[in-house]
TITILO-534368 format. One record per residue: residue in three letters; x, y, z of N, C-alpha, C in turn. Coordinates in pm, whole numbers, padded with zeros to 5 digits, always signed. Layout:
TITILO-534368
AlaXYZXYZXYZ...
This chain:
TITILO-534368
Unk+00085-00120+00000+00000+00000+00000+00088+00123+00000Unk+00034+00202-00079+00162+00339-00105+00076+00412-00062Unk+00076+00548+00021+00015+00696+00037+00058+00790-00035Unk+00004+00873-00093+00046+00982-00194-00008+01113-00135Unk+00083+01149-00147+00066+01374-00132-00060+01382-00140Unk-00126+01354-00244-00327+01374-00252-00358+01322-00154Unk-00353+01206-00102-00387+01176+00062-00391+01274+00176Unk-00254+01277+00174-00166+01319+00291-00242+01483+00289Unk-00278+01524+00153-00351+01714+00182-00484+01646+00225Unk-00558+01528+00184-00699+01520+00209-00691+01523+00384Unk-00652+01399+00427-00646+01357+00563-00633+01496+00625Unk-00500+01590+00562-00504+01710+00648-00617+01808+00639Unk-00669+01805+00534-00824+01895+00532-00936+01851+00608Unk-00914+01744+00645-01020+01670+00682-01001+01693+00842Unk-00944+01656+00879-00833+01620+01032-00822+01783+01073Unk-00810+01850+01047-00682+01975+01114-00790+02107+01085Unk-00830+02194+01196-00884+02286+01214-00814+02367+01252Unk-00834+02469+01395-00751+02543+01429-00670+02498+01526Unk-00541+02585+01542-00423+02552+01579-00367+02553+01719Unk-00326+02471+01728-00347+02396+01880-00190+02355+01914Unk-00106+02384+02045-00019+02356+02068+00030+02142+02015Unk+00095+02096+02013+00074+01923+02015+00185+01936+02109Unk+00146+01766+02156+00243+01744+02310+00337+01744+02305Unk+00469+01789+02397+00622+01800+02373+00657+01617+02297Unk+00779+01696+02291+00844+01560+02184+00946+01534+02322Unk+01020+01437+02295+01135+01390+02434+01264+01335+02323Unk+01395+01426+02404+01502+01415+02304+01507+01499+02163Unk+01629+01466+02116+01614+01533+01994+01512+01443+01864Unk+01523+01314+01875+01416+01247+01789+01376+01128+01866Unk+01362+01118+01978+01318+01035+02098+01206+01024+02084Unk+01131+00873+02157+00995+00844+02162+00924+00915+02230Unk+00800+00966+02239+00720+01063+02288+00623+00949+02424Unk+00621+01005+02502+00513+00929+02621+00399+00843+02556Unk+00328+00768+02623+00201+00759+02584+00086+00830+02616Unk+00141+00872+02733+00007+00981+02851+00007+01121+02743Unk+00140+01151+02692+00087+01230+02609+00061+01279+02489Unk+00005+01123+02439-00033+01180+02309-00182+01195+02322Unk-00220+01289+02264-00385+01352+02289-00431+01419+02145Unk-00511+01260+02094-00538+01242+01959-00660+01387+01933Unk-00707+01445+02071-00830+01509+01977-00728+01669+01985Unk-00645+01690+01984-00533+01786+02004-00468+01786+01849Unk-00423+01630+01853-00353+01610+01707-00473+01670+01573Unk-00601+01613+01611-00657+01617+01488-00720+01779+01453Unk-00659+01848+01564-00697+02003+01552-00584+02073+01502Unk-00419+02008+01520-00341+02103+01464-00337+02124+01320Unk-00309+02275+01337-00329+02339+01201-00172+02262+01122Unk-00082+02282+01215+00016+02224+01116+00016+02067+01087Unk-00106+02034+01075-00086+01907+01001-00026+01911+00833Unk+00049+01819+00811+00100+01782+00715+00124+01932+00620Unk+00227+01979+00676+00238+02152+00602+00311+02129+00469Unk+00289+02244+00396+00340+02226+00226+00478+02209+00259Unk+00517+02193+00126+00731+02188+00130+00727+02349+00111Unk+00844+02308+00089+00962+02458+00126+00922+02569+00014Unk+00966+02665+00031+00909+02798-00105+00996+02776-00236Unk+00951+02870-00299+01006+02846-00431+01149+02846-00468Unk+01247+02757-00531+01352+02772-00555+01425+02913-00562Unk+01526+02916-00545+01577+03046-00559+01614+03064-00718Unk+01599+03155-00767+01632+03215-00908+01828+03181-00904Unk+01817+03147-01059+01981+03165-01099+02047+03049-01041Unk+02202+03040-01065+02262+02921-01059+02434+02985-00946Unk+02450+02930-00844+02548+02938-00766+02570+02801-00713Unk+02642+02680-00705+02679+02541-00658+02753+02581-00554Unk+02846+02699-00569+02959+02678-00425+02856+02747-00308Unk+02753+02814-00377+02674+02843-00277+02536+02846-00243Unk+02532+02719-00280+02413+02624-00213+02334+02672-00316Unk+02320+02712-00391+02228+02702-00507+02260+02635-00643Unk+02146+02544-00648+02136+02453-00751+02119+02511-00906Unk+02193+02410-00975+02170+02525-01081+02050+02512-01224Unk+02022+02636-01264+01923+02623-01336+01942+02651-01492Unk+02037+02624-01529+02095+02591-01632+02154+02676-01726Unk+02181+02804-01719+02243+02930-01743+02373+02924-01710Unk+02427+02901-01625+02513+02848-01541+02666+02852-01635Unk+02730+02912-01631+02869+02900-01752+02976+02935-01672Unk+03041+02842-01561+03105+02832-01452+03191+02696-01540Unk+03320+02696-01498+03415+02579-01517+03421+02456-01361Unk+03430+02347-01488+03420+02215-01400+03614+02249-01303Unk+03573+02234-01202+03683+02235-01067+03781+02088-01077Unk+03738+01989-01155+03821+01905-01188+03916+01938-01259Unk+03897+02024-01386+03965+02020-01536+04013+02150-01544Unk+03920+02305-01458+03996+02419-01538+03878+02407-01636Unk+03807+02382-01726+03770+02370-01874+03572+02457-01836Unk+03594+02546-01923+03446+02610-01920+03301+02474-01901Unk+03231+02492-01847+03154+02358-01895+03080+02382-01963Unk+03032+02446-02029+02977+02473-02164+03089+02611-02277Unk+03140+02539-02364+03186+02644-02456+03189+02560-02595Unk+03203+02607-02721+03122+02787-02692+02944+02779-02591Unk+02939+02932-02584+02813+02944-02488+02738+02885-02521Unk+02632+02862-02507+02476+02783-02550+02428+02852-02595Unk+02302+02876-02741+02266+02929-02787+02133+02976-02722Unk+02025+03081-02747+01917+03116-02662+01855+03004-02653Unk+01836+02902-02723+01698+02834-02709+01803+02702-02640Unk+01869+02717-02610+01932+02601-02516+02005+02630-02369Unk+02031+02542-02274+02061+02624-02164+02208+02509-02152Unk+02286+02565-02051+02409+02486-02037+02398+02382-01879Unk+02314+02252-01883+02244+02197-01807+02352+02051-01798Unk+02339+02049-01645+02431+01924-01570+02332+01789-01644Unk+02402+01732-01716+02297+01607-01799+02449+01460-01841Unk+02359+01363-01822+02445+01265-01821+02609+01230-01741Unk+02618+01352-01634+02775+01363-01542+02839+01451-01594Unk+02793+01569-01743+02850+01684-01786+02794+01760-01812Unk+02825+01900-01775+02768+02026-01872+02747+02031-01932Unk+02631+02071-02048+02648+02019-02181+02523+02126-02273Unk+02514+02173-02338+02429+02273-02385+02263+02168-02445Unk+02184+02222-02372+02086+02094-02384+01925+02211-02425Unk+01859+02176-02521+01731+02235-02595+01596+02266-02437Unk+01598+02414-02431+01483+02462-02389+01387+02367-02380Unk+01270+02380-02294+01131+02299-02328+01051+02426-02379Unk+00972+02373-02448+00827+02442-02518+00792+02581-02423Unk+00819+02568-02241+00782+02692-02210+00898+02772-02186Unk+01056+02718-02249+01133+02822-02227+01223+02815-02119Unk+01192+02670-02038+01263+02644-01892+01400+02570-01968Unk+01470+02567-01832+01592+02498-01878+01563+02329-01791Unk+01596+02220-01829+01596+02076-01810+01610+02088-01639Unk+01574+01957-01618+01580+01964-01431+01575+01887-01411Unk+01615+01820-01287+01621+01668-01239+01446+01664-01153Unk+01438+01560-01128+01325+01529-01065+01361+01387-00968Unk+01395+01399-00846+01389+01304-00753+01267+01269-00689Unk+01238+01162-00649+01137+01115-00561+01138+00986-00477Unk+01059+00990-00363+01104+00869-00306+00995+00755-00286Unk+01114+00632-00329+01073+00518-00394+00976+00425-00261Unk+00857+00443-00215+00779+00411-00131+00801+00236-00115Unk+00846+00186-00242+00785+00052-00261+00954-00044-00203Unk+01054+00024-00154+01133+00007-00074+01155+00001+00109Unk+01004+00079+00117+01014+00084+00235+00872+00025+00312Unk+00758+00002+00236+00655-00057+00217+00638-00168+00279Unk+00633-00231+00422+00663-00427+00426+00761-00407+00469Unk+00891-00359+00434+01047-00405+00466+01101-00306+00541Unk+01031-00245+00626+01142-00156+00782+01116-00297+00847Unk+01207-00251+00954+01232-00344+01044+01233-00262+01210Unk+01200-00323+01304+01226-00273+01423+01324-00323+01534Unk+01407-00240+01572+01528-00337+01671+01563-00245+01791Unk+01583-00312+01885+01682-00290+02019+01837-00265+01965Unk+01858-00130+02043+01996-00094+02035+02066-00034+02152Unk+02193-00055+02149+02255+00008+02263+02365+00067+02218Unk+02408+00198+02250+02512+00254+02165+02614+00341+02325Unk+02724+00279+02275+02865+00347+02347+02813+00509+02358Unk+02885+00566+02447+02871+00722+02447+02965+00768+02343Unk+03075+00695+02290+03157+00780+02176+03089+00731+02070Unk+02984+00662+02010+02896+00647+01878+02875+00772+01835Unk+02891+00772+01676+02826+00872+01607+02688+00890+01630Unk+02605+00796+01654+02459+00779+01653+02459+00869+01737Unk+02496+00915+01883+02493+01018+02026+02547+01126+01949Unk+02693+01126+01871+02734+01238+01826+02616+01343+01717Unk+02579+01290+01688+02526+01336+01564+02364+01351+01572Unk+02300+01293+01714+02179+01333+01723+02113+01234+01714Unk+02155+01069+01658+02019+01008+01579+01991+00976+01668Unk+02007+00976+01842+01926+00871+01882+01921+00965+02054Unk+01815+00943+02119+01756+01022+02252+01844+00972+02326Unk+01926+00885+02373+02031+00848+02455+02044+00716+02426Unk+02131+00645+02505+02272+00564+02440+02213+00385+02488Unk+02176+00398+02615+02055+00283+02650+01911+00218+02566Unk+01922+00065+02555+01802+00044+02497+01692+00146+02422Unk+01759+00173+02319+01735+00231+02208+01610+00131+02122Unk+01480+00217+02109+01442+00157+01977+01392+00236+01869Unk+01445+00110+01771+01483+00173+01637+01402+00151+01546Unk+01353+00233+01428+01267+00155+01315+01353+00198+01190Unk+01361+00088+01137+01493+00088+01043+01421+00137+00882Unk+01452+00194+00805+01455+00170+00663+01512+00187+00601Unk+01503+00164+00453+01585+00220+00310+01538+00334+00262Unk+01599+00438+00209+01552+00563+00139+01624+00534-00001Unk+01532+00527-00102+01594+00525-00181+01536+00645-00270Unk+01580+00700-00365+01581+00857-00403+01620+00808-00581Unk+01565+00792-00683+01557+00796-00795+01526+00933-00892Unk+01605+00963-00974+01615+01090-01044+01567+01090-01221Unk+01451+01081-01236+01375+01063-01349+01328+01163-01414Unk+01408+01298-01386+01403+01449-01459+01464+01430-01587Unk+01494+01552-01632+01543+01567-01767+01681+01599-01731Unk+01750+01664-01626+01896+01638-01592+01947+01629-01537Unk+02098+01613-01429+02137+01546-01326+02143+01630-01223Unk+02069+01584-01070+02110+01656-00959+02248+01705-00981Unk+02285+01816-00949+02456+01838-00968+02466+01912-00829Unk+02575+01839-00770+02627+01951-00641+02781+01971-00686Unk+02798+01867-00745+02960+01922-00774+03088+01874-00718Unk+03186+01953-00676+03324+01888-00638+03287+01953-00465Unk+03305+01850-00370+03348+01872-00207+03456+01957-00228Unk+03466+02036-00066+03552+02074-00056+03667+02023+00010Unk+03785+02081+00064+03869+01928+00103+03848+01897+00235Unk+03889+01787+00287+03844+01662+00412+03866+01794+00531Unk+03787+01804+00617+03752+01880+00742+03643+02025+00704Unk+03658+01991+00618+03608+02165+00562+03436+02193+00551Unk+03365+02228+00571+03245+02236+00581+03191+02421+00491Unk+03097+02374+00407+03026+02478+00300+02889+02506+00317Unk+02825+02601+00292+02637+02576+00277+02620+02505+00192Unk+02736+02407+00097+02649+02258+00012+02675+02177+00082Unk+02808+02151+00118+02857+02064+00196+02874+02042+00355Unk+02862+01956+00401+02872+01980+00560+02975+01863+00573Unk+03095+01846+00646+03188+01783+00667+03156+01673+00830Unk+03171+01543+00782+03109+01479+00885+03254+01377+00949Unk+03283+01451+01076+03395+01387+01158+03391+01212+01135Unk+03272+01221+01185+03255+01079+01251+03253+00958+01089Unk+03200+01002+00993+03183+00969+00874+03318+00979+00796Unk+03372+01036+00811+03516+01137+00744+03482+01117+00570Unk+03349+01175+00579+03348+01202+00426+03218+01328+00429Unk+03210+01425+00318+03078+01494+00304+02981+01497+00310Unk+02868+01539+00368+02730+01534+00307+02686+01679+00261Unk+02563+01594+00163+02440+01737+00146+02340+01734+00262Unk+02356+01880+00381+02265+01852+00458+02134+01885+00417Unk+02051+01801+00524+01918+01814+00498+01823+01798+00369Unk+01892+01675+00331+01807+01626+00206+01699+01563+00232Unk+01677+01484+00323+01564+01449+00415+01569+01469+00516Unk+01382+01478+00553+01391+01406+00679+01238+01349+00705Unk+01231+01271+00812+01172+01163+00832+01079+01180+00993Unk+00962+01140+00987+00835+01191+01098+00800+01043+01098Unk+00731+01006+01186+00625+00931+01269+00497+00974+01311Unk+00427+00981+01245+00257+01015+01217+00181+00930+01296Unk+00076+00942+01375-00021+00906+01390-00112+00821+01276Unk-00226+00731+01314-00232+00657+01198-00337+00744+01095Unk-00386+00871+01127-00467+00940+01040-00424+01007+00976Unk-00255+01026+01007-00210+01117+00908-00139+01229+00966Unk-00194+01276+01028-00249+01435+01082-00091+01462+01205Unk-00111+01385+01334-00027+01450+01416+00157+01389+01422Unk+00200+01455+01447+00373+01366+01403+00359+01361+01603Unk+00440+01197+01612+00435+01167+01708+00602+01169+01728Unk+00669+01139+01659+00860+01167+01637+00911+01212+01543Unk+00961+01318+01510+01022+01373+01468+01187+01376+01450Unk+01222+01301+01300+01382+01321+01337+01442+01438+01260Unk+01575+01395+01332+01628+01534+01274+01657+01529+01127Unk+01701+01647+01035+01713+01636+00919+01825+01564+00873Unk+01839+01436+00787+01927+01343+00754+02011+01451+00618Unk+02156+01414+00673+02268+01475+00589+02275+01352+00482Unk+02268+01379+00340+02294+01221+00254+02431+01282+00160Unk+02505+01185+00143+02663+01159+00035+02561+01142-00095Unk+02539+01259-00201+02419+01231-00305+02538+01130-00400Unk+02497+01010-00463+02596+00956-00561+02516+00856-00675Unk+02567+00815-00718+02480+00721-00858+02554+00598-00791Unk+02450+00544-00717+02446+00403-00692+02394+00283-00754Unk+02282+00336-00806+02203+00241-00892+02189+00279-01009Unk+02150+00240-01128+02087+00185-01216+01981+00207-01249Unk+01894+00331-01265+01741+00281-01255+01627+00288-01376Unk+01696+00351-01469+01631+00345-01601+01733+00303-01711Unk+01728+00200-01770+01807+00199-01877+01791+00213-02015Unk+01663+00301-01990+01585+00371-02090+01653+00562-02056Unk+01718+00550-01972+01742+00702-01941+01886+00709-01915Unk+01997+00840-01963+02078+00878-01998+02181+00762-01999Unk+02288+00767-01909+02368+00667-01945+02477+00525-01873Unk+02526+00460-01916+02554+00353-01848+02630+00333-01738Unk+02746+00404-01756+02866+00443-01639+02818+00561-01563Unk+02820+00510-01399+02839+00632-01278+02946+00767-01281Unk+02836+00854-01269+02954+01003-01251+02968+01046-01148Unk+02929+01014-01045+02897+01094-00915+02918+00984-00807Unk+03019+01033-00707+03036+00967-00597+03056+01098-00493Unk+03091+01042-00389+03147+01125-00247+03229+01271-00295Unk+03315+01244-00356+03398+01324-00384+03295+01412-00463Unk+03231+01406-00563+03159+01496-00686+03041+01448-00688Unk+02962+01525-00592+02824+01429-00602+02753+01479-00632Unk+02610+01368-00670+02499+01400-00772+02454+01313-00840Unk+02304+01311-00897+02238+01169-00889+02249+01208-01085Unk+02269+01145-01111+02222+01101-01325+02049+01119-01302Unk+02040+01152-01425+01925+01085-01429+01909+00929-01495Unk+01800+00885-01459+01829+00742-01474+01855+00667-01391Unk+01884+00726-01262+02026+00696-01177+01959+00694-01030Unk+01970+00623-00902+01918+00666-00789+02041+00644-00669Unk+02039+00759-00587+02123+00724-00459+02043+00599-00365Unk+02073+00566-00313+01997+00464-00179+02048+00438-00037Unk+01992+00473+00048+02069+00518+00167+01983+00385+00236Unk+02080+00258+00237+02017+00128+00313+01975+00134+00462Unk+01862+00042+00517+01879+00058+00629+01944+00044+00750Unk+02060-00080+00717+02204-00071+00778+02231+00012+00805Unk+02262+00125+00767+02353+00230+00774+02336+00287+00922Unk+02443+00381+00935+02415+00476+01079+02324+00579+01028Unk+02209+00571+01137+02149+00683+01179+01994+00691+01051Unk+02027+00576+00970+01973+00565+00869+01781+00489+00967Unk+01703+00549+01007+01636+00507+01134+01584+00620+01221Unk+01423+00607+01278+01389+00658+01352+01366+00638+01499Unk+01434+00689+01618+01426+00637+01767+01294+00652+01822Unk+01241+00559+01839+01100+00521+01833+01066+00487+01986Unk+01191+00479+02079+01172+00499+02190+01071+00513+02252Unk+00979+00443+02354+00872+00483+02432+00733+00551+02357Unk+00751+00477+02205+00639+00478+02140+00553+00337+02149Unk+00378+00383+02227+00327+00246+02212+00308+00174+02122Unk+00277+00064+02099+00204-00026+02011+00117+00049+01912Unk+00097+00026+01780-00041+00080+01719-00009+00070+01598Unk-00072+00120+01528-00084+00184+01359-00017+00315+01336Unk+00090+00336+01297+00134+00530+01240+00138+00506+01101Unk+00232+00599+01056+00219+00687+00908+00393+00697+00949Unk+00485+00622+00795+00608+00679+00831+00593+00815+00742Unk+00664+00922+00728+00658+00988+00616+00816+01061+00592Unk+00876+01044+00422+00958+01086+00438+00949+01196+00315Unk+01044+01315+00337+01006+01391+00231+01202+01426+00210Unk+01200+01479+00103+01281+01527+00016+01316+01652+00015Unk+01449+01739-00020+01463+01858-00062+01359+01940-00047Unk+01317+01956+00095+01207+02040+00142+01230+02184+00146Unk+01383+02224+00110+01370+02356+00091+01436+02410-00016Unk+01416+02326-00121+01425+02360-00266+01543+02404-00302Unk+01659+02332-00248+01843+02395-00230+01853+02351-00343Unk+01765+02246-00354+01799+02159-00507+01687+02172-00657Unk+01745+02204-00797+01641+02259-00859+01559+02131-00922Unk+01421+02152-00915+01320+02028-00974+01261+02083-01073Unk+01200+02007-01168+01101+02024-01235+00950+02026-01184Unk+00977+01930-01029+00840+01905-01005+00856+01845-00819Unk+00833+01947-00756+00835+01943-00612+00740+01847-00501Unk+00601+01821-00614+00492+01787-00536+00498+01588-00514Unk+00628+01544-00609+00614+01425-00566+00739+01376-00469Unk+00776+01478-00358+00919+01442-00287+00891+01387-00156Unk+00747+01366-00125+00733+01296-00015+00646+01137-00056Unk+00625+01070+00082+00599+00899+00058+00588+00924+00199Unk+00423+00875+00204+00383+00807+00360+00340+00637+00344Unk+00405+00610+00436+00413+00424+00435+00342+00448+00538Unk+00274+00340+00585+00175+00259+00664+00302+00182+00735Unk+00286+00200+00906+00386+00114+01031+00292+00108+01097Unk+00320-00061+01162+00298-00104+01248+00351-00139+01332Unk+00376-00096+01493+00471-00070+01565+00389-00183+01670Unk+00463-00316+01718+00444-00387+01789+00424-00405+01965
């Protein structure tokens, strides 16, 4: 069973009147009491299920956190070499496509090409998992927030996987070097490699939709071409790893549920029915063609 954005606004039209404090949260993404969750509270807050982030920012800057929109006539940091020359002509824009710059044809209204990520529901659908954890006080998991403290921890595990089926490639570009931290990049000790922060993040819903019962913090992701995912779409060999990251189109990152921190601390949440929900580039750092499909609410059942 998949939930879609059309849901997720109905339930909230339906559910959510006026606006009403909801019960404290415990920890930074810690399980919430049971005494206080107070469903006829939830189904009054106004901020149920609120829109994503505002409109992209105009124009193209990568070293500074703006994604680019295809105008863009900046040299690749690998080579020295213009990435589009000669310039692009008007009716074409100079757009990150297949792992290069490359002068690529306007659409019909005049926009320049764009990636389009979304997340792949049918990965996480059936296959989270729930576990007991216990984590050292020097764990990244404590360092870094994922978890309300270090004792019998529980966890609800999943995969995020993030597929890019636009017309051209997420591009963030070249990291900067090892310790160094940017508004694209955020430099992760414990990881000793980059992320893009706040590409997701990830809630625990009530089962109507409406009230978030945990809240985690915003997940930093290494964007890279891990998979494979159209071989109907651009091309065969990976361009993008850690070092120069960014999804192809065609192409999807996947952040397994192994991973650290990859998980919501579910801590001192009862038994029942919720709503996982995860959303995407909620504040539009990254340019889309199409914003309204970056979230996925799965159906959990918490034992």
């Amino acid at each position: 069973m998949r939930w879609t954005t059309p849901l997720a606004w109905a339930l909230a039209l339906a559910g959510c009147g006026a606006p009403l404090d909801v019960p404290p949260e415990g920890g930074m993404d810690g399980g919430m009491d049971a005494s206080r969750i107070d469903a006829a509270a939830c189904e009054r807050d106004a901020r149920c299920l609120p829109p994503l982030g505002p409109p992209p920012v105009a124009g193209c800057n990568p070293e500074l956190g703006v994604e680019c929109d295809g105008d863009w006539t900046g040299s690749d940091p690998r080579t020295g070499e213009p990435y589009c020359d000669p310039a692009c002509a008007a009716a074409e824009c100079c757009a990150p496509r297949d792992g290069r710059f490359q002068c690529v044809a306007r659409g019909a209204d005049g926009a320049c090409p764009a990636a389009d990520v979304f997340v792949d529901a049918r990965v996480i659908d059936g296959l989270y998992t729930i576990e007991e954890q216990t984590f050292a006080e020097s764990d990244c998991a404590i360092a870094e927030g994922c978890v309300g403290g270090s004792r019998g921890r529980r966890l609800l595990r999943f995969e995020v996987a993030t597929p890019n089926h636009g017309d051209a490639d997420v591009f963030l570009g070249a990291a900067p070097e090892l310790g160094v931290s940017t508004p694209l990049f955020e430099w992760s000790a414990c990881h000793a490699h980059h992320h893009f922060p706040g590409y997701a993040d990830y809630e625990l819903l009530t089962a109507d939709g409406c009230c978030a019962v945990v809240r985690g913090r915003k997940q930093s992701f290494c964007l890279t071409d891990l998979l494979r995912d159209r071989p109907d779409m651009g091309v065969e060999e990976p361009a993008y790893d850690c070092g120069y990251q960014g999804i192809q189109r065609g192409w999807r990152d996947v952040y397994a549920a192994g991973l650290d921190c990859q998980w919501l601390d579910i801590t001192g949440v009862p038994s029942g029915e919720y709503v996982l929900r995860v959303r995407l580039n909620t504040d539009h750092a990254l340019l889309e063609s199409d914003y309204q499909n970056n979230e996925a609410l799965v159906p959990v059942t918490i034992p």
